[in-house]
C-alpha positions as CSV (number, residue, x, y, z in Angstrom):
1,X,0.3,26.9,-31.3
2,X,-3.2,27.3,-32.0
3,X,-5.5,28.5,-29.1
4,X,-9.4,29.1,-28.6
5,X,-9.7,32.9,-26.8
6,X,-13.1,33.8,-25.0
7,X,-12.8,36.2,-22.4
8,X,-14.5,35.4,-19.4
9,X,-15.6,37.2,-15.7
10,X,-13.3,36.5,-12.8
11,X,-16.0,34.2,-10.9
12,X,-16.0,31.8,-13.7
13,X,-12.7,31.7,-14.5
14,X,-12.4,30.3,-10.7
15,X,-14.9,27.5,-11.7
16,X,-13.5,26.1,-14.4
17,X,-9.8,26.0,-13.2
18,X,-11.6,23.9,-10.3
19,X,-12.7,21.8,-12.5
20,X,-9.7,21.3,-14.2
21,X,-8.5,20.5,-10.4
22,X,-11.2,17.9,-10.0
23,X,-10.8,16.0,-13.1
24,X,-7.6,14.9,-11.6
25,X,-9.9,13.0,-9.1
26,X,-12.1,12.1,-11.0
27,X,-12.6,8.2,-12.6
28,X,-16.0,7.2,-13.2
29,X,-17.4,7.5,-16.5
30,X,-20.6,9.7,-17.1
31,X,-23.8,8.4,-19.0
32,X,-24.1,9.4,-22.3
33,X,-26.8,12.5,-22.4
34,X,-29.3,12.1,-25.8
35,X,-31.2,15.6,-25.0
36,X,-27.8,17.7,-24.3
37,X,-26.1,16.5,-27.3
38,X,-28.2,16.4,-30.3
39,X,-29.1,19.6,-32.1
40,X,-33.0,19.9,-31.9
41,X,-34.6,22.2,-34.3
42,X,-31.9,23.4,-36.7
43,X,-31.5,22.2,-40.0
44,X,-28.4,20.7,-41.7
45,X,-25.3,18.6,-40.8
46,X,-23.6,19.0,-37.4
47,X,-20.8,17.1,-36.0
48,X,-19.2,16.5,-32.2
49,X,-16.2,15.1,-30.8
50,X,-15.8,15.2,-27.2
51,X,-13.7,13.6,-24.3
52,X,-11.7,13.6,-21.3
53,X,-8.6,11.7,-20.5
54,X,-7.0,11.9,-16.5
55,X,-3.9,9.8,-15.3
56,X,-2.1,9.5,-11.5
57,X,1.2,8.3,-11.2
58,X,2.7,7.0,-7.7
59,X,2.0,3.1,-5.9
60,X,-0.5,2.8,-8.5
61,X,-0.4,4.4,-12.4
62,X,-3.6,5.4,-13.5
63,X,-5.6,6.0,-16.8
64,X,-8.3,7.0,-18.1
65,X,-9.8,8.0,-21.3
66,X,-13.6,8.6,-22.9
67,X,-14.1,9.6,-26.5
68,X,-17.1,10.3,-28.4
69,X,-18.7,11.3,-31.4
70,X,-22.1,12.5,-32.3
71,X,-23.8,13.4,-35.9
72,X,-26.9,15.4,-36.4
73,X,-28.8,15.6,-40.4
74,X,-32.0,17.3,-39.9
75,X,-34.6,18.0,-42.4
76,X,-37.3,19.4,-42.4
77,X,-39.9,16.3,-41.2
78,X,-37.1,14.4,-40.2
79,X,-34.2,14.5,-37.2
80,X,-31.5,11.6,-37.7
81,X,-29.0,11.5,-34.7
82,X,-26.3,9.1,-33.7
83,X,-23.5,8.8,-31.3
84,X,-20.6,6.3,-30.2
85,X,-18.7,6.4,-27.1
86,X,-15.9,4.5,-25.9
87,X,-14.4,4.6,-22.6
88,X,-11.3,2.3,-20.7
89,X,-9.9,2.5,-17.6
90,X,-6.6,1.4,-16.2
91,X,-4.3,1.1,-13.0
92,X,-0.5,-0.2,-13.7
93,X,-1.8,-1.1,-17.4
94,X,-4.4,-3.6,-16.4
95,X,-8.1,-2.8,-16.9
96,X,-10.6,-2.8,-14.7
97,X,-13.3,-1.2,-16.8
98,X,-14.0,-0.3,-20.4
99,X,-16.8,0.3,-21.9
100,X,-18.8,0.8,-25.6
101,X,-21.8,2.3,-27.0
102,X,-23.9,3.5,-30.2
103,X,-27.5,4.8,-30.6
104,X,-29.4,5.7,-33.1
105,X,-32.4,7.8,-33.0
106,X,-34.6,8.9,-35.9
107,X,-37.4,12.2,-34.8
108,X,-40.3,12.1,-37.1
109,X,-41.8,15.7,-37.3
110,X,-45.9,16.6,-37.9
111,X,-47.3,20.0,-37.9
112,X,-48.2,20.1,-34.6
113,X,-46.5,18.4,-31.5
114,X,-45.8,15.4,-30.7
115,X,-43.2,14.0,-33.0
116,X,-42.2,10.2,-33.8
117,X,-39.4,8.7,-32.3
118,X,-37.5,5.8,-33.0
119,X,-34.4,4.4,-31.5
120,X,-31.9,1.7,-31.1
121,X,-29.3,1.1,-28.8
122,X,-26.2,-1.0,-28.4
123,X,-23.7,-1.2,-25.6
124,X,-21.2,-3.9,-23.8
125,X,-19.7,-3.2,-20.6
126,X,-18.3,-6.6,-18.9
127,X,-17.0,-4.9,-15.9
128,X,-20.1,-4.0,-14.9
129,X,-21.8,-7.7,-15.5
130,X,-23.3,-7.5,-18.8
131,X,-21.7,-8.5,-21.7
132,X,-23.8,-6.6,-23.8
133,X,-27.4,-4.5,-24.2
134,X,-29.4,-4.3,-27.1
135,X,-32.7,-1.9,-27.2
136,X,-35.3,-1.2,-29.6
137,X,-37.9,1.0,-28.9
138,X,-40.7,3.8,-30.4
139,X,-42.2,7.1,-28.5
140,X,-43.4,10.5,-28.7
141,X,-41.1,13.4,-27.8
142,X,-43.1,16.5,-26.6
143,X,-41.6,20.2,-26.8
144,X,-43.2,21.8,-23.6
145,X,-41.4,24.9,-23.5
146,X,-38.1,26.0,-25.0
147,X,-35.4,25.0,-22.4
148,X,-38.3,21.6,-21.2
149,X,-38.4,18.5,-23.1
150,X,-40.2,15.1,-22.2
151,X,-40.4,11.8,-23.9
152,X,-42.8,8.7,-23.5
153,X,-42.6,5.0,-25.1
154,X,-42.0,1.6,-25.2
155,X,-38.9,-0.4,-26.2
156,X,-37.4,-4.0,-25.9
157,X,-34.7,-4.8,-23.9
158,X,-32.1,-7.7,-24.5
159,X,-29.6,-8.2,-22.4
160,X,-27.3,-11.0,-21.7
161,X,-25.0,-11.3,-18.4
162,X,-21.4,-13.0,-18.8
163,X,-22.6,-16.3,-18.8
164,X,-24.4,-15.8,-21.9
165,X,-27.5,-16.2,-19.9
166,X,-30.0,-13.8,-21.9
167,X,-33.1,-11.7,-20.5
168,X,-35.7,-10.4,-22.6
169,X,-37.5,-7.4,-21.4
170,X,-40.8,-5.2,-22.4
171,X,-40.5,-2.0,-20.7
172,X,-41.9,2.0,-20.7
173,X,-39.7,4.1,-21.1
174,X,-39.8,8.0,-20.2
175,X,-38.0,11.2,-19.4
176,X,-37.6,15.0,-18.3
177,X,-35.0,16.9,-19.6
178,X,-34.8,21.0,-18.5
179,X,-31.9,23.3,-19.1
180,X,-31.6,26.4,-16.8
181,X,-29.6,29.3,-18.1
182,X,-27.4,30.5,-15.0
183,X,-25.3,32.8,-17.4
184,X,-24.9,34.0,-20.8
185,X,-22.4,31.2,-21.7
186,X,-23.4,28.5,-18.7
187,X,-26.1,25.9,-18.4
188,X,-27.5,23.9,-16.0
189,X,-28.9,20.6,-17.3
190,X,-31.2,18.0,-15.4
191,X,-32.3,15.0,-17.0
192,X,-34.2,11.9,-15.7
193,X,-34.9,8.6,-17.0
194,X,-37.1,5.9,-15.8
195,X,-37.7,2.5,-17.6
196,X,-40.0,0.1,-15.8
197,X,-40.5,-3.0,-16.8
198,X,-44.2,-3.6,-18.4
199,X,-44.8,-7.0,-16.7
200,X,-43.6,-6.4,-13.3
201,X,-43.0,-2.3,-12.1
202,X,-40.7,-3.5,-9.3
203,X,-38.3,-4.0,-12.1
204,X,-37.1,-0.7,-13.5
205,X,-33.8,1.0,-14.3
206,X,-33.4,5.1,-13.1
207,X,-31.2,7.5,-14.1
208,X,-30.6,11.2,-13.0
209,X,-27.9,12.9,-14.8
210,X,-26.6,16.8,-13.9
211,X,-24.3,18.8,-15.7
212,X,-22.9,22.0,-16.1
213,X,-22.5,23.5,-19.6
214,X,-19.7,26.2,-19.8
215,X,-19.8,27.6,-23.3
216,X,-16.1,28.8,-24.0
217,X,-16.8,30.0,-27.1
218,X,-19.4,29.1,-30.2
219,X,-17.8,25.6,-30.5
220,X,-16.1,24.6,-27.4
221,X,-17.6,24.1,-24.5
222,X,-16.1,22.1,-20.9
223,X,-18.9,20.1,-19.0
224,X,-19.1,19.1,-15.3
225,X,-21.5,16.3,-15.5
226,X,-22.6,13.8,-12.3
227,X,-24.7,10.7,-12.9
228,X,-26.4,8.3,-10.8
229,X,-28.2,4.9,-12.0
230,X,-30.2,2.2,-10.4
231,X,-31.4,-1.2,-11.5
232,X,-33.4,-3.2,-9.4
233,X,-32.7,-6.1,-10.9
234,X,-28.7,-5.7,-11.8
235,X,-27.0,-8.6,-13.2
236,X,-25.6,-11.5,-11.4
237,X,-23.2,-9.9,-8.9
238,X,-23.8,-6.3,-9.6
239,X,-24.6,-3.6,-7.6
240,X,-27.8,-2.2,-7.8
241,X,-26.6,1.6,-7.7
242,X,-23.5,3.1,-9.5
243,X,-22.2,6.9,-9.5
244,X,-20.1,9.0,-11.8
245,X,-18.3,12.2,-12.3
246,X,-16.9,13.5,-15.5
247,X,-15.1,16.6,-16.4
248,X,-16.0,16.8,-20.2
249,X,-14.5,18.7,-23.3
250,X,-16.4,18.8,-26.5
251,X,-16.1,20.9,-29.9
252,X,-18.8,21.6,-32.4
253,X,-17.8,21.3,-36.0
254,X,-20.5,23.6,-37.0
């Protein structure tokens, strides 16, 4: 049997075997966070693969999985990231949500800050009313301090509901993003997103994501994330504000 060993004090040993507790509970899926996974500032390949997976068996069988994978090539004027995800969920083998997404961001960098960013984005998720979400968009990224990143920009938004009806959408789009070092080998991350639309600010989506990084070792680390996300203007049928908690494992290839 191979093993990963990382000795570590009695308090967080506690944590983490509560969070191994709680994933047990736990079903919704988390949003995928851009800041937390790519590898700013250091040059070269990287590869992730991370996921979680939960079942229950009793009245009802339960399942649930999430994998995803993430590649970094940085140079030295230029940052390329992508990611995939893929998530289902299931109760006596019938689904009742599932879920896919890729992005792809490239990070043009100058002498001086700002860098250049540009990004697209694809996802389907019919169990939450869209049948699929297409974005393109450009913005500046802006290195405040170390552990305190912010982004600004526009990007188009095309999404289409499961009637095929289709809504084009011109919005901002902006976010905070600060890690606060707790321990040695744990993180803290807050990250917030808001996308208003250009035409009408009424119409925006939010999103606040939290998570805590426990850094096992060099490559593996376990994350306890919670998410919360608001659209104003959901599609047909949807609710307008949707939770999540995820109990995440993830390994760094180098």
């Amino acid at each position: 049997m191979i093993g990963l060993g990382y000795t570590l004090p009695q308090p967080n040993k506690v944590l983490i075997a509560s969070f191994f507790f709680l994933s047990s509970f736990i079903f919704s899926e988390a949003i995928v966070n851009i800041e937390d996974l790519r590898r700013d500032g250091e040059k070269g390949f990287f590869a992730n693969i991370s996921g979680s997976f939960s079942f229950s068996r009793g009245n009802r069988n339960r399942d649930s999985f999430s994998l995803q994978s993430s590649l970094d090539y940085n140079q030295e004027d230029l940052e390329t990231f992508f990611v995939v995800k893929r998530s289902q969920k299931q109760i006596n083998n019938k689904n009742y949500d599932s879920a896919t997404l890729s992005h792809l961001r490239l990070n043009f960098l100058f002498d001086k800050d700002p860098s250049l960013e540009l990004f697209m984005q694809y996802s389907k998720n019919p169990f939450r009313k869209f049948n699929k979400r297409e974005l393109f968009g450009i913005g500046t990224r802006f290195n405040i301090k170390e552990n305190l990143k912010a982004g600004l920009g526009l990007m188009n938004e095309k999404e289409e509901d499961l009637l095929a009806v289709t809504d084009n959408t011109l919005r901002m789009t902006s976010y905070v993003h600060n890690e606060f070092i707790i321990e040695e080998n744990i993180i803290f991350d807050l990250s917030f997103f808001l996308q208003p639309g250009i035409d009408s600010f009424s119409d925006y989506k939010a999103t606040l994501i939290g998570q805590f990084d426990f850094h096992i070792n060099d490559s593996f680390k376990i994350s306890l994330q919670y998410n919360t996300f608001y659209d104003s203007r959901p599609p047909s049928n949807a609710v307008k504000k949707e939770e999540g908690f995820a109990t995440v494992f993830s390994y760094n290839f180098n």
